[in-house]
C-alpha positions as CSV (number, residue, x, y, z in Angstrom):
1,X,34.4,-11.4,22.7
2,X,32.5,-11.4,19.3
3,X,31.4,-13.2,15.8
4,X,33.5,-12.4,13.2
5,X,31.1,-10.4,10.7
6,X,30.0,-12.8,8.3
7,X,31.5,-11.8,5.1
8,X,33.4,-15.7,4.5
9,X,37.0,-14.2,4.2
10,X,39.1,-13.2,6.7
11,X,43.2,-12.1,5.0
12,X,43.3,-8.6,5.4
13,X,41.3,-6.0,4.2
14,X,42.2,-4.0,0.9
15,X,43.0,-0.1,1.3
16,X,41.6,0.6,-1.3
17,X,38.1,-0.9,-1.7
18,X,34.6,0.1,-2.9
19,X,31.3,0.6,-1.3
20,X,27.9,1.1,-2.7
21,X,24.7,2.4,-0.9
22,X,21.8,1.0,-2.6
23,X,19.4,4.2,-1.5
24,X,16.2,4.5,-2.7
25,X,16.3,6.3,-6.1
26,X,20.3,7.1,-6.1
27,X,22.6,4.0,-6.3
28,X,26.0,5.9,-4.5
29,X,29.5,3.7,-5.1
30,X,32.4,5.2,-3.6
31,X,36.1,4.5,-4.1
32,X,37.6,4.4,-0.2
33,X,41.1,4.7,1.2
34,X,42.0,3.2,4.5
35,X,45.3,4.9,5.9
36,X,46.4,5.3,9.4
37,X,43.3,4.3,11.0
38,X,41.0,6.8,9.3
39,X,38.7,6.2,5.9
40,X,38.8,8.3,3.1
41,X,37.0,9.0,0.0
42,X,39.0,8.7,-3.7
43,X,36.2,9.2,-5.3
44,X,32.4,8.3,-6.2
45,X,29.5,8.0,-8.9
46,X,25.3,8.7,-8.0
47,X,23.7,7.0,-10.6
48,X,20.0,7.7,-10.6
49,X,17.8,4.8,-10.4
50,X,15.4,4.6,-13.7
51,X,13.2,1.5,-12.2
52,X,14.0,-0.9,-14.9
53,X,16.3,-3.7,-13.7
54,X,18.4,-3.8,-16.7
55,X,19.0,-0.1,-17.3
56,X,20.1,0.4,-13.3
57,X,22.5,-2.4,-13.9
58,X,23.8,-1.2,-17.2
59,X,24.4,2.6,-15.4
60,X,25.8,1.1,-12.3
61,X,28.4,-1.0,-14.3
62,X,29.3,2.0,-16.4
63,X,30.0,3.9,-13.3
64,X,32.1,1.2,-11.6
65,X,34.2,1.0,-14.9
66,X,35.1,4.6,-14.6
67,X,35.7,4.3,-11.1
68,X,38.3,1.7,-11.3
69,X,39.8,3.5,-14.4
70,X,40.5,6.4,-12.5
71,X,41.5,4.6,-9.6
72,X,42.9,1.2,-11.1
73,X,44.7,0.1,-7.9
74,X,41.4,0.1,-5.8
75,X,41.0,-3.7,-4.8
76,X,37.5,-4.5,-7.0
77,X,35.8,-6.0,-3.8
78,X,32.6,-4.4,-2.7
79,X,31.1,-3.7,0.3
80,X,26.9,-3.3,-0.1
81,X,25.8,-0.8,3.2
82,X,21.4,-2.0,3.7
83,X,19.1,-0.1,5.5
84,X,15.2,1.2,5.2
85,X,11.8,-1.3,5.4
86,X,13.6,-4.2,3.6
87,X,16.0,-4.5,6.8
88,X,16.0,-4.1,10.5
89,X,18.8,-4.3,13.5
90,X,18.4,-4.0,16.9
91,X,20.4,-4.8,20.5
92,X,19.5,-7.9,22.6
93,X,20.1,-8.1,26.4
94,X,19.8,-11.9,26.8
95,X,20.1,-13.7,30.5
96,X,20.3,-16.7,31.7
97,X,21.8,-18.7,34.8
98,X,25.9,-18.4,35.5
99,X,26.5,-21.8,34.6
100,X,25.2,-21.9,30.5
101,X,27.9,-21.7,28.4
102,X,27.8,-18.3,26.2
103,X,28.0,-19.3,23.2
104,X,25.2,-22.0,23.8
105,X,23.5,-18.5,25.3
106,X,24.2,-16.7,21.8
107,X,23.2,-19.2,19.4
108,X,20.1,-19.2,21.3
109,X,19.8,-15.4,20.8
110,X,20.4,-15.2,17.6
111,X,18.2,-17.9,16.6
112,X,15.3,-15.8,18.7
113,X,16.6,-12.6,17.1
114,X,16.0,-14.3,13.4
115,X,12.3,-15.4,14.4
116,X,11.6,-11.7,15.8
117,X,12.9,-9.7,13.0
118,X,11.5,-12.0,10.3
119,X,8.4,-11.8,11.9
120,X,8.5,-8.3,11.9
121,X,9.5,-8.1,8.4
122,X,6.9,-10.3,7.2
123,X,4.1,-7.7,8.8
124,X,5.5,-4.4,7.5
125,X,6.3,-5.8,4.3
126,X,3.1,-7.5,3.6
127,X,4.8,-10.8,2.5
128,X,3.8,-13.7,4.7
129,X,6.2,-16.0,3.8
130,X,9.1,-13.8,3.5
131,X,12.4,-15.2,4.4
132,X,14.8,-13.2,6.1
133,X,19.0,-13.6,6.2
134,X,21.0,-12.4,9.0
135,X,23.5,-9.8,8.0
136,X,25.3,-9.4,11.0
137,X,26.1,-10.5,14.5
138,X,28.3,-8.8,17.0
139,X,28.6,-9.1,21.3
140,X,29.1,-5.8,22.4
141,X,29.4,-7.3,26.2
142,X,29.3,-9.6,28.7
143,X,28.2,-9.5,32.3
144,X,28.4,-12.1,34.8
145,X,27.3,-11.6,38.4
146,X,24.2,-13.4,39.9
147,X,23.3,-13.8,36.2
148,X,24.9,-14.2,32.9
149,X,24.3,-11.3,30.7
150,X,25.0,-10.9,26.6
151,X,24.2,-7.5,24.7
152,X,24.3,-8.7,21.5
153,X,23.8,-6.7,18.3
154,X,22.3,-8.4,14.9
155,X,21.0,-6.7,11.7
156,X,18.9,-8.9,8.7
157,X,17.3,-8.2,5.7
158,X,14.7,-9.6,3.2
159,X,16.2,-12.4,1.2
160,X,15.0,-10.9,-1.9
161,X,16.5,-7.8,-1.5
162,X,19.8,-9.0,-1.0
163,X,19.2,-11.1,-3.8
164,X,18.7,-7.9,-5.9
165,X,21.6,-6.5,-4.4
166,X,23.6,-9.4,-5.2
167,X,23.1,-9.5,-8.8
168,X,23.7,-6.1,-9.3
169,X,27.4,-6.2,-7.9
170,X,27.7,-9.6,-10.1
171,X,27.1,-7.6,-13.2
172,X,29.2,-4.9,-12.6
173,X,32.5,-7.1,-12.4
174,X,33.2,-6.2,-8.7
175,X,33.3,-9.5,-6.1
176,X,31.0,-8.7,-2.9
177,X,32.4,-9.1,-0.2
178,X,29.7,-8.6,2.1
179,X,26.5,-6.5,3.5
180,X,26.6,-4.5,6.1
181,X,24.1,-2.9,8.4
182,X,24.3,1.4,7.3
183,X,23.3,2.9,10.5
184,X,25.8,0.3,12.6
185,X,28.3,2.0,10.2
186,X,27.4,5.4,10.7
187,X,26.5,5.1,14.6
188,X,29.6,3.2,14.9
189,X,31.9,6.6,13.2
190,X,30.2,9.0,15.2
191,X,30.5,7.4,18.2
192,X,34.0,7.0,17.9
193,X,34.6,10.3,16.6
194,X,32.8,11.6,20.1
195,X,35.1,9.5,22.4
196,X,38.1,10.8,20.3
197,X,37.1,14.5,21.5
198,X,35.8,13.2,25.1
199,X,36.8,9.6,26.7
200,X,34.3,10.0,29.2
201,X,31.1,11.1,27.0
202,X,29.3,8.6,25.1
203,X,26.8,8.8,21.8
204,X,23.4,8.6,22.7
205,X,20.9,10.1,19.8
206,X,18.7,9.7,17.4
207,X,19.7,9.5,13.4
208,X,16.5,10.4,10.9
209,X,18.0,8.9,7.6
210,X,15.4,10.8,5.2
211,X,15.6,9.0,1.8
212,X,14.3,9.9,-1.5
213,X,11.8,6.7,-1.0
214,X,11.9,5.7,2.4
215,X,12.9,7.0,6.3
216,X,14.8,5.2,8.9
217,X,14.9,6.3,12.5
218,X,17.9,5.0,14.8
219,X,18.0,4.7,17.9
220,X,21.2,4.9,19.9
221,X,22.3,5.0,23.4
222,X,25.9,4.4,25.0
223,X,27.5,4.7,21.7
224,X,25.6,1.7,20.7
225,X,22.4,1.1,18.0
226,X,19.3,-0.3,19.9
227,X,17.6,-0.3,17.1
228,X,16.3,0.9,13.9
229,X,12.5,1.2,12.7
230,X,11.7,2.5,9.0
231,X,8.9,3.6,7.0
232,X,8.3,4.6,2.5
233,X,7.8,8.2,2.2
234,X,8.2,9.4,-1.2
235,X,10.4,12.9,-1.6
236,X,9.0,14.8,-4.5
237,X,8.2,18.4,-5.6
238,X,4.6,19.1,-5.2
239,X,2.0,22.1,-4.7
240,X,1.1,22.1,-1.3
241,X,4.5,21.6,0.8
242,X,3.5,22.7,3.8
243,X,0.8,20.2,3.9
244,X,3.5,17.5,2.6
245,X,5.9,17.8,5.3
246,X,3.3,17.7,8.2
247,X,1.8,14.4,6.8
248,X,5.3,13.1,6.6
249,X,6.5,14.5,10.3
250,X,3.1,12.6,11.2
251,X,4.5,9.5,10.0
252,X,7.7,10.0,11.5
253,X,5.8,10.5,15.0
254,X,4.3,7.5,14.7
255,X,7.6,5.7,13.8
256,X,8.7,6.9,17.1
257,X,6.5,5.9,19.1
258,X,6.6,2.4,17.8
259,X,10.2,2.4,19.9
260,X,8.9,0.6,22.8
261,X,10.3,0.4,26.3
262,X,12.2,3.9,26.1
263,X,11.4,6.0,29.3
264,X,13.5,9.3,28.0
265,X,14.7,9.6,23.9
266,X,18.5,11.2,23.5
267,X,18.5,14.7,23.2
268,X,20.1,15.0,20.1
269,X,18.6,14.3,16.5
270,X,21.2,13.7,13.5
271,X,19.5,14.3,9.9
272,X,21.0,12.8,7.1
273,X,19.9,11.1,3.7
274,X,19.6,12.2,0.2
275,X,16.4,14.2,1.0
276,X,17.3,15.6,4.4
277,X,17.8,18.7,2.0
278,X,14.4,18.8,0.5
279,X,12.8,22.6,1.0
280,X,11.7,23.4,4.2
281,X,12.7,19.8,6.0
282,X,15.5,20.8,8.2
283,X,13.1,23.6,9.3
284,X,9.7,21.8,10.3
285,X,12.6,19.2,11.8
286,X,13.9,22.0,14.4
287,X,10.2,23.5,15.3
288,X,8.3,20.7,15.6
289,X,7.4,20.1,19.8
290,X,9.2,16.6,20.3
291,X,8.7,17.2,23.5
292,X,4.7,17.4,23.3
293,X,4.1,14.2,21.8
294,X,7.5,12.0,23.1
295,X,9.4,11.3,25.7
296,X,11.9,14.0,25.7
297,X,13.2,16.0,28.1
298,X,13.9,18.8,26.0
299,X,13.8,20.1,22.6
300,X,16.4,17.8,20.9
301,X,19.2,19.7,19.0
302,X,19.2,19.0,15.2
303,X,22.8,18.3,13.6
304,X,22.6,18.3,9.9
305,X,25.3,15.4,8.6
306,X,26.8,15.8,5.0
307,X,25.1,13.7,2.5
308,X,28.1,11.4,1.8
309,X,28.7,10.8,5.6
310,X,26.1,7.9,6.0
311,X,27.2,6.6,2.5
312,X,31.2,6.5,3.0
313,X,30.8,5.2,7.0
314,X,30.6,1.7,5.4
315,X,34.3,2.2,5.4
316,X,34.2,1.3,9.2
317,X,33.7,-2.5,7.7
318,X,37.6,-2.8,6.9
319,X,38.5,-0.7,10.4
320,X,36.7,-2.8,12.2
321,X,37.8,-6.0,11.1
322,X,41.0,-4.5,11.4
323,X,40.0,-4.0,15.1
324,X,38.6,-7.9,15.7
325,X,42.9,-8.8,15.6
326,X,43.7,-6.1,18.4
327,X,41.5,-3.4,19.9
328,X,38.2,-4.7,21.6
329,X,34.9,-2.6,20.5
330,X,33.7,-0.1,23.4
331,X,31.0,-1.3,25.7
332,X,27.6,-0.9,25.7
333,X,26.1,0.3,28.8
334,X,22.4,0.9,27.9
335,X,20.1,-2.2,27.0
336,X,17.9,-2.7,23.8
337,X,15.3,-5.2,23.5
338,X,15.3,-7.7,26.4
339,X,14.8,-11.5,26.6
340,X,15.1,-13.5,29.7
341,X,16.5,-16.8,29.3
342,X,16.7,-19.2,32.6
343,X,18.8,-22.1,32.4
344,X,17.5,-25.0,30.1
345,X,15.0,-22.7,28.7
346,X,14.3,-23.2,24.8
């Protein structure tokens, strides 16, 4: 059982399609081909950002119109992958009594969800009135013994930055057909790709998502996202790198440690994003005692993902609607952020 993702069509998915991660100072839009289950990539643009409105639009619609001249049967519909400060999802564990009806539960949930994540995004943004949309809602799983239990994922982001986003795909000719949470994607690929090789091991990890501009940690257990935190960090060359990277893994630890309620983190580390290359990075990554200042076991391993993997994982969109008319998603055993809810309870 699950909500439809809430992109307002539901005919079947192009196979051909494109996708665009906004980043922070690289727009990416790929050309993706859906065959047999799997998603590849046709071909793609990275179209630097310049910081002036106008200009980014005017370099992002050039790349699109050579995109669907070398591929002109692509369908021009667009998916738009968020992520970073402007956005946050997390996992909810919500229960109530046997005898409230689920979806009465859910609404609840996601109503609770809204409040907590715009409240959040109004503090680390600085913007007290900022509103906040949901992006997306998905139950992983329901539990009924002496109590009713829903896990159930949601994802939002800052009305004004889907705005932005919006506008730019409206310039560029392509229709959007929706936004879509980028480490759900990408947690939601690897996971899969880790049941393929074992049925009986699940995902649990964490994914550093080092931007040009910005850092988002996620946090996943039992092949599911729990949830995501984020913080700006500027990549950029300078004279004292040593010094650069150990203010920026200082950040990072304190990013972690505003995951509350975990008693042991996953002992594996994915790096990915445009500046997961930057000198020295992958190294002060690997050395640095995560075990000294967190809760983890043992030194995590650190598995380097190619750049375009977080980027072209948006193609899961189309698989998984594609998924919602057969095959149910794979449970989630681990919780996320909890909410007790007893009958009647508003």
């Amino acid at each position: 059982m699950k909500f439809s993702l809430p992109f307002g069509k539901k005919e079947e998915f192009p196979d051909q399609f494109f996708v665009l991660d906004p980043g922070g100072k690289d727009l990416k839009v790929f050309v993706l081909n859906r065959a047999d289950g799997n998603i590849a990539p046709l071909g793609s643009r990275k179209i630097g950002r310049v910081g002036v409105p106008e200009d980014d639009a005017f370099n992002f619609n050039e790349a699109v119109g050579q995109l669907r001249q070398d591929f002109p049967d692509a369908d021009p519909l667009l998916v738009v992958g968020v992520s970073g400060p402007y956005t946050l999802a997390f996992t909810t564990v919500v229960r109530s009594s046997t005898s409230r009806d689920v979806q009465d539960l859910v609404s609840h949930a996601r109503q609770e969800a809204q409040r907590s994540a715009e409240e959040e995004l109004r503090i680390g943004l600085g913007e007290p009135r900022l509103k906040v949309s949901e992006v997306e809602a998905e139950i992983l799983e329901v539990k009924e013994a002496d109590k009713l239990e829903v896990f159930l994922f949601t994802s939002f982001a800052s009305e004004p930055y889907l705005m932005e986003l919006s506008q730019l795909v409206k310039s560029s000719g392509l229709k959007l057909w929706g936004f879509s949470s980028l480490p759900f994607n990408l947690v939601t690929e690897l996971s899969l790709a880790l049941s393929s090789s074992d049925t009986e091991e699940e995902l649990n990890a964490l994914i550093f998502d080092v931007g040009g501009s910005k850092t988002e940690i996620s946090l996943i257990f039992g092949g599911e996202l729990m949830e995501t935190k984020s913080f700006w960090w500027d990549f950029k060359e300078n004279g004292n790198p040593t010094a650069f990277l150990d203010l920026w893994l200082e950040a990072l630890s304190t990013a972690l440690s505003s995951f509350e309620g975990v008693e042991t983190f996953p002992p594996k580390i994915y790096l990915t994003g445009g500046a997961a290359v930057f000198p020295g990075l992958a190294e002060v990554v690997t050395s640095y005692p995560w075990s000294r200042d967190h809760h983890f076991e043992i030194a995590p391993d650190i598995v380097p993902l190619e750049e375009e993997r977080l980027s072209t994982s948006l193609g899961q969109v189309a698989l998984r609607l594609r998924r919602e008319t057969g095959k149910p998603e794979p449970d989630s055993e681990e919780p996320g952020k909890e909410t007790d809810l007893e009958e009647g309870e508003k």
